[in-house]
Backbone as a chain_set.jsonl record, in Angstrom:
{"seq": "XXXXXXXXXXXXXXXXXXXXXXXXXXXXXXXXXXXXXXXXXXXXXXXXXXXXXXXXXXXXXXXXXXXXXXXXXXXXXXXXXXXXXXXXXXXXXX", "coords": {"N": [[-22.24, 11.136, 14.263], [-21.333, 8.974, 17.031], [-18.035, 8.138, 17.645], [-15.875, 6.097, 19.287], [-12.788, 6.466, 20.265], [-9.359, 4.872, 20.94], [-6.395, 4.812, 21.848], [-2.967, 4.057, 21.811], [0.404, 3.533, 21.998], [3.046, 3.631, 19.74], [5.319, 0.898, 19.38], [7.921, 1.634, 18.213], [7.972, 4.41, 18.181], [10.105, 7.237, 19.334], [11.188, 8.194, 22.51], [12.539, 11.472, 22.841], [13.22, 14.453, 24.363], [10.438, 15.57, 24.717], [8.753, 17.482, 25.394], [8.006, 20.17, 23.513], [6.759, 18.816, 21.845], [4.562, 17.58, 23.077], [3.288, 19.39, 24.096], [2.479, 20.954, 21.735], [0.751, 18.74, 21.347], [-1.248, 19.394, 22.907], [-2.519, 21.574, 22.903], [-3.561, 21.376, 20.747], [-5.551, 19.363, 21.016], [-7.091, 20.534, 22.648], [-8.458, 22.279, 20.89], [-9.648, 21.397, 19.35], [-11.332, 19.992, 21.592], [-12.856, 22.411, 21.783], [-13.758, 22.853, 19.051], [-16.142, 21.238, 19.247], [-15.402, 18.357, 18.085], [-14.182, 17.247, 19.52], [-15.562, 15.669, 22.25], [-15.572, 14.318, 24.213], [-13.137, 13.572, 26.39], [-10.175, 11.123, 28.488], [-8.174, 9.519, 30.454], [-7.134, 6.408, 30.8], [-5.824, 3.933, 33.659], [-3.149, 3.296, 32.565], [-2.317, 5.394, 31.302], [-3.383, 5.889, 28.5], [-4.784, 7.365, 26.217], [-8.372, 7.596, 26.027], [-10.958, 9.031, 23.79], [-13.935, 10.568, 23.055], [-15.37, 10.968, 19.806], [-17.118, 12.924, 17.715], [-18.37, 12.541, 14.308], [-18.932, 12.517, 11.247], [-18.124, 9.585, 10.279], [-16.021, 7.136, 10.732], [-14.189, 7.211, 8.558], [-13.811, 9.722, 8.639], [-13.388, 10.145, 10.944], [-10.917, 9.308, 11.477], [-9.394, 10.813, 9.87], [-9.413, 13.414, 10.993], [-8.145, 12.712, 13.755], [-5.329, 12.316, 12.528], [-4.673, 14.675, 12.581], [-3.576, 15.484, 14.551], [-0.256, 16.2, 16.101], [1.226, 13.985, 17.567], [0.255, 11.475, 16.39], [1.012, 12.369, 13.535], [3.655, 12.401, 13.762], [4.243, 10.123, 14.641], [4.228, 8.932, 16.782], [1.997, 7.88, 18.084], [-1.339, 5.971, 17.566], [-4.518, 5.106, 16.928], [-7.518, 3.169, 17.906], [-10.491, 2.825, 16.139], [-14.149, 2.802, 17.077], [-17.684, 2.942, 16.124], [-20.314, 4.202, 17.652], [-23.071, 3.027, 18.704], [-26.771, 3.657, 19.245], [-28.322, 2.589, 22.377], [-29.914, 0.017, 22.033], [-31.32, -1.666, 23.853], [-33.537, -1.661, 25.657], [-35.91, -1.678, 24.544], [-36.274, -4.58, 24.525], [-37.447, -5.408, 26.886], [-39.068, -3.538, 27.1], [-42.545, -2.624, 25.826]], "CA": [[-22.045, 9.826, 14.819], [-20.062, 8.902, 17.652], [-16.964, 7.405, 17.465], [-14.648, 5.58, 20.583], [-10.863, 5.806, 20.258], [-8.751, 4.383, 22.127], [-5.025, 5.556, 21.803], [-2.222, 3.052, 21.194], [1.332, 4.342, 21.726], [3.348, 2.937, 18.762], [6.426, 0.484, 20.173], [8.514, 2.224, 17.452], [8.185, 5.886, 18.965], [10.858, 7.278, 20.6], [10.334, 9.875, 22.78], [13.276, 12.305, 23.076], [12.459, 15.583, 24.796], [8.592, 15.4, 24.075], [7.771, 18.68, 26.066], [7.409, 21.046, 22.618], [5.51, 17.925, 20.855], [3.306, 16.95, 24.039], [2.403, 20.934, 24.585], [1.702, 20.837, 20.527], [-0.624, 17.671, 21.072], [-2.382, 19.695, 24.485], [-3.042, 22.518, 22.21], [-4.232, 20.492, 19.026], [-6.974, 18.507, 21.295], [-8.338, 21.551, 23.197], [-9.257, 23.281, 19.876], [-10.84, 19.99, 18.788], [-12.539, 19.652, 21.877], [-13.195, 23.772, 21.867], [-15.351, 23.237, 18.446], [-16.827, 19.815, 19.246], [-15.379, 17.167, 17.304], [-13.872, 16.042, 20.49], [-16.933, 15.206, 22.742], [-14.763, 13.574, 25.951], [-11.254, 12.503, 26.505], [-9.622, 10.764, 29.203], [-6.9, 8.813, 30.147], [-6.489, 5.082, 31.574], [-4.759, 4.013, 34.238], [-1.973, 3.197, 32.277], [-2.305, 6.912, 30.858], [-3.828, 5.822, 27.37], [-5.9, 8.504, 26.025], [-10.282, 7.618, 25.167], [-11.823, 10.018, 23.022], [-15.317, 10.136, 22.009], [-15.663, 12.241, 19.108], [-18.485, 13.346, 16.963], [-17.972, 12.581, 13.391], [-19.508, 11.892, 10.111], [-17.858, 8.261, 10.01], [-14.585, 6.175, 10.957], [-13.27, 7.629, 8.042], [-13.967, 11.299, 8.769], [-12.878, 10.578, 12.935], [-9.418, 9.408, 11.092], [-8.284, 11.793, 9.001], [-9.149, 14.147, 12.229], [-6.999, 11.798, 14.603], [-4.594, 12.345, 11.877], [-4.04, 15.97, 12.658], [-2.69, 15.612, 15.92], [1.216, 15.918, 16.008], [1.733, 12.919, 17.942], [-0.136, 10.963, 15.001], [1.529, 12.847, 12.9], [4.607, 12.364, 13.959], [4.714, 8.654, 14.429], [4.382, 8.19, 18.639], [0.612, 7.454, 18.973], [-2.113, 5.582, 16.514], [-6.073, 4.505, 17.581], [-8.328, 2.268, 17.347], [-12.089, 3.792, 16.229], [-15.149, 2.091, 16.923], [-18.444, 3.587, 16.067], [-20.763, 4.051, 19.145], [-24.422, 2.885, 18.787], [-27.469, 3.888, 20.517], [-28.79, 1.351, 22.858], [-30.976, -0.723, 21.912], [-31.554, -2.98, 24.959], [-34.742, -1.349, 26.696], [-36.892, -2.194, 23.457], [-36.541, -5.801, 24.324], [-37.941, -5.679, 27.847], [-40.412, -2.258, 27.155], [-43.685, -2.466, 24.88]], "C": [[-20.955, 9.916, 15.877], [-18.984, 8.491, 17.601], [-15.955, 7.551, 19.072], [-13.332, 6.014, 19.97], [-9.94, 6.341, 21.161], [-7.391, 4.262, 21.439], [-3.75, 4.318, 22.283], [-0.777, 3.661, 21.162], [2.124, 2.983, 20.57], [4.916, 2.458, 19.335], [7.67, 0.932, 19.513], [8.775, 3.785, 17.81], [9.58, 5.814, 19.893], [10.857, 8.788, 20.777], [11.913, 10.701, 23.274], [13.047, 13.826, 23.553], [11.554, 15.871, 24.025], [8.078, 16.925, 24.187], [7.422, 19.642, 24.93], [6.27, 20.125, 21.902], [4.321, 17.76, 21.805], [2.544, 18.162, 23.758], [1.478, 21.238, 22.938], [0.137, 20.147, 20.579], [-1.515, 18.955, 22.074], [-3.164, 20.649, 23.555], [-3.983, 22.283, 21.224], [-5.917, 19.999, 19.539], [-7.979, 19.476, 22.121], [-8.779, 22.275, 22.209], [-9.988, 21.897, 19.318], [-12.025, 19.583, 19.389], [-13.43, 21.418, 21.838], [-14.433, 23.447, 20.103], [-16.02, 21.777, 18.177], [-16.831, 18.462, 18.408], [-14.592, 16.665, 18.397], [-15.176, 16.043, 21.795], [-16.097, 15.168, 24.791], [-13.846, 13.517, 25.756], [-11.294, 12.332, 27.837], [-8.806, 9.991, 29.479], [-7.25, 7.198, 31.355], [-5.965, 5.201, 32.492], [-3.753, 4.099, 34.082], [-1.563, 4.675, 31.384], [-2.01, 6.829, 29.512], [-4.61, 6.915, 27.106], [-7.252, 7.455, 25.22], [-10.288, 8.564, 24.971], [-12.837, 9.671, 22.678], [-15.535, 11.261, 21.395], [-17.058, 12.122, 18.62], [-17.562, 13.789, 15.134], [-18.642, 12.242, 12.732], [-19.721, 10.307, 9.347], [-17.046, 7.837, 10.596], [-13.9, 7.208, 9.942], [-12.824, 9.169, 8.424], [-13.12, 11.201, 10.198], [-11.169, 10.178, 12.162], [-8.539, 10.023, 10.615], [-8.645, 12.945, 10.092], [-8.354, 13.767, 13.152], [-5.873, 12.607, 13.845], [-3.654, 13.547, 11.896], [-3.396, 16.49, 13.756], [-1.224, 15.585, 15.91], [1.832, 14.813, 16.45], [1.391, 11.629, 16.953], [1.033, 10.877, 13.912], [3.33, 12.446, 12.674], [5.042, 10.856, 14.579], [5.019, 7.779, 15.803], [3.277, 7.148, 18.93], [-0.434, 6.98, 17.475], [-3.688, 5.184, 17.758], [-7.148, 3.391, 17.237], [-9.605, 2.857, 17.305], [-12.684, 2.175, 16.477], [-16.12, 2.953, 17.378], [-19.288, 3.092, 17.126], [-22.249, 4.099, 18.426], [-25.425, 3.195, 19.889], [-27.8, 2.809, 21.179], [-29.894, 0.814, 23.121], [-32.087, -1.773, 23.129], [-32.896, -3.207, 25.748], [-35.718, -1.876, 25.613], [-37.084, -3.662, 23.604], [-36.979, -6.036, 25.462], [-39.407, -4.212, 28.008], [-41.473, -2.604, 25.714], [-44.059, -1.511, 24.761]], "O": [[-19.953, 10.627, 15.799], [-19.346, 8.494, 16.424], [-15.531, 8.526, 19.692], [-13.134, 5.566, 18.84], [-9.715, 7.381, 21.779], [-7.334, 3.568, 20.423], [-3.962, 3.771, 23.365], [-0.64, 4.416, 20.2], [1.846, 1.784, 20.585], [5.703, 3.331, 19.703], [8.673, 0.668, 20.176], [9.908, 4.24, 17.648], [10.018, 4.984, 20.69], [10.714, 9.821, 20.121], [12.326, 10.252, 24.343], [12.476, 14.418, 22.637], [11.663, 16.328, 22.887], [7.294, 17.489, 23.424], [6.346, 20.172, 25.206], [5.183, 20.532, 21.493], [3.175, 17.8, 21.358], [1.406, 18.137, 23.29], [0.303, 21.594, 22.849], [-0.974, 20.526, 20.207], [-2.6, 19.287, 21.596], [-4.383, 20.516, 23.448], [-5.004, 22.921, 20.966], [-6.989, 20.116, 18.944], [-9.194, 19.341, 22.263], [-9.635, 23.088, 22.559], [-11.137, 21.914, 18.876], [-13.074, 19.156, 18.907], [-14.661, 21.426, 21.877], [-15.62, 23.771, 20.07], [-16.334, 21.329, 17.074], [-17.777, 17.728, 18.123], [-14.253, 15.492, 18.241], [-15.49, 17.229, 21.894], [-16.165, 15.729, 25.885], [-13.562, 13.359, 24.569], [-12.068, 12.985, 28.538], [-8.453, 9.459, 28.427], [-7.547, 7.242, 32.549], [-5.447, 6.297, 32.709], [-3.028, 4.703, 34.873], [-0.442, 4.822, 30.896], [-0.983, 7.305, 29.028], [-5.161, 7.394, 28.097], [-7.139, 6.791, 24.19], [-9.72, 9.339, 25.741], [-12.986, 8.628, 22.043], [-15.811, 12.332, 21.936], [-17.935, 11.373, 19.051], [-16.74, 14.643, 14.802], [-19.394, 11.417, 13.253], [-20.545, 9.853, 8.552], [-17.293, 8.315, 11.703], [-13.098, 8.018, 10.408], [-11.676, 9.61, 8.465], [-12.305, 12.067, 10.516], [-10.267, 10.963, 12.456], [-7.316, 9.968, 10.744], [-7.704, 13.729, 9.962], [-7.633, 14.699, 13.508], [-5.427, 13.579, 14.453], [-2.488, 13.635, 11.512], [-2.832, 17.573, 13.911], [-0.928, 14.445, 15.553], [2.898, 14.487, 15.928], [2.285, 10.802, 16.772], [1.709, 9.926, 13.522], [3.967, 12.282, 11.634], [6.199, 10.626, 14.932], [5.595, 6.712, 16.013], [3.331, 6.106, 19.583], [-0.278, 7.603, 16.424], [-3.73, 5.067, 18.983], [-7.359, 2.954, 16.106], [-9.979, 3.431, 18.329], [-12.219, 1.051, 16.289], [-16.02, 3.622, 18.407], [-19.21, 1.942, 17.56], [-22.576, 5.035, 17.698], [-25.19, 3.09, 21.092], [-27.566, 1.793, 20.525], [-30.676, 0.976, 24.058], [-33.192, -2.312, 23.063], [-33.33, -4.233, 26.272], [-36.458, -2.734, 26.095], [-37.976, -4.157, 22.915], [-37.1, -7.26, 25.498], [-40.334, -4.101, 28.81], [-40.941, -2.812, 24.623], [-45.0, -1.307, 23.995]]}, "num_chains": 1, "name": "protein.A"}
């Protein structure tokens, strides 16, 4: 299944020289997307991170979120929402 999320920095974070935690996260999400439970990423203008993973559920894409250090560590949280196929052509195709 797919799953959206959309990346949320937490107003409680504080970021004190990030550069070993950021380079942690860079590392964490290229082996995620390296064996395909991360699908896409990209960032906002406001330089939010989207992800579309590939997961079993919400619950399953969370406790993967979960393993990220910035998660982990209490900077960044997400919001999932599961991605449906689209239905829309079935109501104008016979």
């Amino acid at each position: 299944m797919k799953i959206l999320a959309i990346e949320k920095e937490l107003e409680t974070a504080v970021w004190q020289k990030p550069e070993d935690l950021l380079r942690d996260e860079a590392c964490h999400v290229y082996e995620l997307y390296r064996s395909g439970c991360i699908r896409e990423i990209y960032f906002t203008e406001h330089k939010s991170a989207v992800l579309v993973l590939e997961a079993e559920d919400k619950k399953a894409a969370t406790a993967l979120l979960n393993t990220l250090p910035l998660v982990k560590h209490g900077k960044i949280q997400f919001e999932l929402m599961e991605l449906q196929p689209y239905t829309g052509y079935e109501r104008i195709m016979k």
